[in-house]
Structures are given as C-alpha cells and as structure tokens.
C-alpha positions as CSV (number, residue, x, y, z in Angstrom):
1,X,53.5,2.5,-39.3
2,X,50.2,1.6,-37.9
3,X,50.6,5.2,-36.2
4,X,50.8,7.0,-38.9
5,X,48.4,5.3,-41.3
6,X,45.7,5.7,-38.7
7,X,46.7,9.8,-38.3
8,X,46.6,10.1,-42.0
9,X,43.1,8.0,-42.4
10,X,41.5,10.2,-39.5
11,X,42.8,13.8,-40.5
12,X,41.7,15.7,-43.4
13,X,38.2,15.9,-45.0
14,X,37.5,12.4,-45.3
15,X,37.2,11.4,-41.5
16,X,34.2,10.5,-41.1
17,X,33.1,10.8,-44.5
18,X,31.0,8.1,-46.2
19,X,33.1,7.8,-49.2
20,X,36.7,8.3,-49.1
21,X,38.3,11.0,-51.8
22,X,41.1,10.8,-54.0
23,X,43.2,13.5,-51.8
24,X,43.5,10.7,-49.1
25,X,45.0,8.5,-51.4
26,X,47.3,11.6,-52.3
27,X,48.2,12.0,-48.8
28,X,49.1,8.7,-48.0
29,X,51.2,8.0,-51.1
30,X,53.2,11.2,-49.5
31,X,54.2,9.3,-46.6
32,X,55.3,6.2,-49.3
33,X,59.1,6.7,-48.8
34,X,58.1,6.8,-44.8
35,X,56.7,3.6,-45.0
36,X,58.9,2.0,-47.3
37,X,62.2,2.8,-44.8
38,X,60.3,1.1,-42.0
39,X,58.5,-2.1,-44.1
40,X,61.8,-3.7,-45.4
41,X,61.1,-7.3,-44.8
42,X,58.1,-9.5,-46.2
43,X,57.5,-9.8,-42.0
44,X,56.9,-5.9,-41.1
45,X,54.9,-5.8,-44.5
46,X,52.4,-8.4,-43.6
47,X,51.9,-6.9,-40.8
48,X,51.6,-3.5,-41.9
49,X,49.1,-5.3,-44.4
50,X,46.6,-6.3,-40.6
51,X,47.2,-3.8,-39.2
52,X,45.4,-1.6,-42.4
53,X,43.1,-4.4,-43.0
54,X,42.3,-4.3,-38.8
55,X,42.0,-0.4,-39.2
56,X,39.4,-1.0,-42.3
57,X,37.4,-3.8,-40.1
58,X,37.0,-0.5,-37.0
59,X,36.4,1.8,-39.3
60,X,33.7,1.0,-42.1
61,X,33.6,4.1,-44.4
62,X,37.7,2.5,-45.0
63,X,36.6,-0.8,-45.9
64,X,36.0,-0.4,-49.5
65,X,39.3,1.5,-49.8
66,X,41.4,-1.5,-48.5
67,X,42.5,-2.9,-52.4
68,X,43.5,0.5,-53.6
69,X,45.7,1.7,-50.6
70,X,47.4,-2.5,-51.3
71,X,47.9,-1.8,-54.7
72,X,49.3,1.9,-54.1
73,X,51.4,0.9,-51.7
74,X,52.7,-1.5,-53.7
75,X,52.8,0.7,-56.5
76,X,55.1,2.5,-54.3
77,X,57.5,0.0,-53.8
78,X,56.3,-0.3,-50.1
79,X,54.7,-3.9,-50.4
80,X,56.5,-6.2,-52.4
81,X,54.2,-8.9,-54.2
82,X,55.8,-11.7,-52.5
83,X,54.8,-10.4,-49.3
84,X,51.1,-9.3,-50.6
85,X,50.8,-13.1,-51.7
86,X,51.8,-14.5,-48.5
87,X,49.2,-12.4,-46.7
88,X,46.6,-13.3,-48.7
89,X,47.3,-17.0,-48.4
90,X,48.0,-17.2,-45.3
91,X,48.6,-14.3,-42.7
92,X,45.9,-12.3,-43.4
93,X,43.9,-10.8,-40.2
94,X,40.8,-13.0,-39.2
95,X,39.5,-10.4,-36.9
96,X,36.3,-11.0,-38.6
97,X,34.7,-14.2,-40.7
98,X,34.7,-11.6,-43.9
99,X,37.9,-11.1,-44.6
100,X,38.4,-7.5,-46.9
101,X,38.7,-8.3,-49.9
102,X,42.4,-8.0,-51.6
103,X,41.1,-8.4,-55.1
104,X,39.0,-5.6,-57.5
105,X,38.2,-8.6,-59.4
106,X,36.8,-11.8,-60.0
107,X,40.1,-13.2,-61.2
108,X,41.6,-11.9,-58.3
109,X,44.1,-9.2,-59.6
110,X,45.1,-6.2,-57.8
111,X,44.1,-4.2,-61.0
C-alpha cells in the first residue's frame, strides 16, 4: 500500500508542486477499492495511516494534505473510524516532535 500511495503522490502534475491539486485527490480515490482489499483490519490500517503520515513528514509540499487524504479514505470505506481513533491516540508515527495534524479543526473533527 505504502507502494502505491508513494507512486501515486510522486506521478502526475503535483510532484513537486508547492500546493497539491484536486486531481491528486481524484487519483488516489481511484485506487480506493485497491486499498480497501488490502487494509482489512484496524492493524494494516494504522499502519497504512504512518506510513502516509511518514510519507508527508519526507515530503513537505504533502504535509498539509495529510487530513484530507484521512478523511477521503475514510470516506471510502478504506479507514474505519475505530482504527483512525486508535491511531490518533495512540499509534500514530513519532518520526518527528510535530506530529501532522489529523484534525481541520479546533474541535478536532475530520470535517
């Protein structure tokens, strides 16, 4: 998964790209069903869920986009909102002191 997440993020117009367009989020809901076949327990999604987070860290122009590819995969039925909750309370990557942020908000919804 962390394969193909990272192919989609560097391919197409937005590699390398300050800000990152709507067509990658297009792109990547594409591969939705992909992911959702291979993510089928709260484990593999929490992971999944670093590894993207890890990806965002290494890559900077991604970091902002971190919350909106959570919430469209779970949109998409590929994270499940146990699994998201366990991540943020406890699993999430710690690669760096400034974790990404999950929330778009103060009160700390996905929305």
């Amino acid at each position: 998964m962390q394969t193909l997440f990272s192919a989609i993020a560097n391919s197409g117009d937005w590699a390398g790209s300050d800000t990152i367009p709507d067509d990658f989020y297009k792109e990547l809901k594409q591969y939705c069903s992909l992911f959702k076949g291979v993510a089928k327990t709260h484990k593999l999604q929490i992971d999944f869920m670093n590894k993207i987070q890890e990806f965002c860290y290494d890559n900077i122009n991604f970091l902002k986009t971190f919350h909106k590819v959570i919430f469209m995969l779970y949109h998409g039925n590929v994270l499940e909102e146990d699994a998201i909750i366990e991540w943020h309370k406890t699993a999430h990557s710690t690669k760096r002191s400034d974790r990404v942020p999950l929330s778009n908000g103060e009160d700390g919804s996905l929305a």
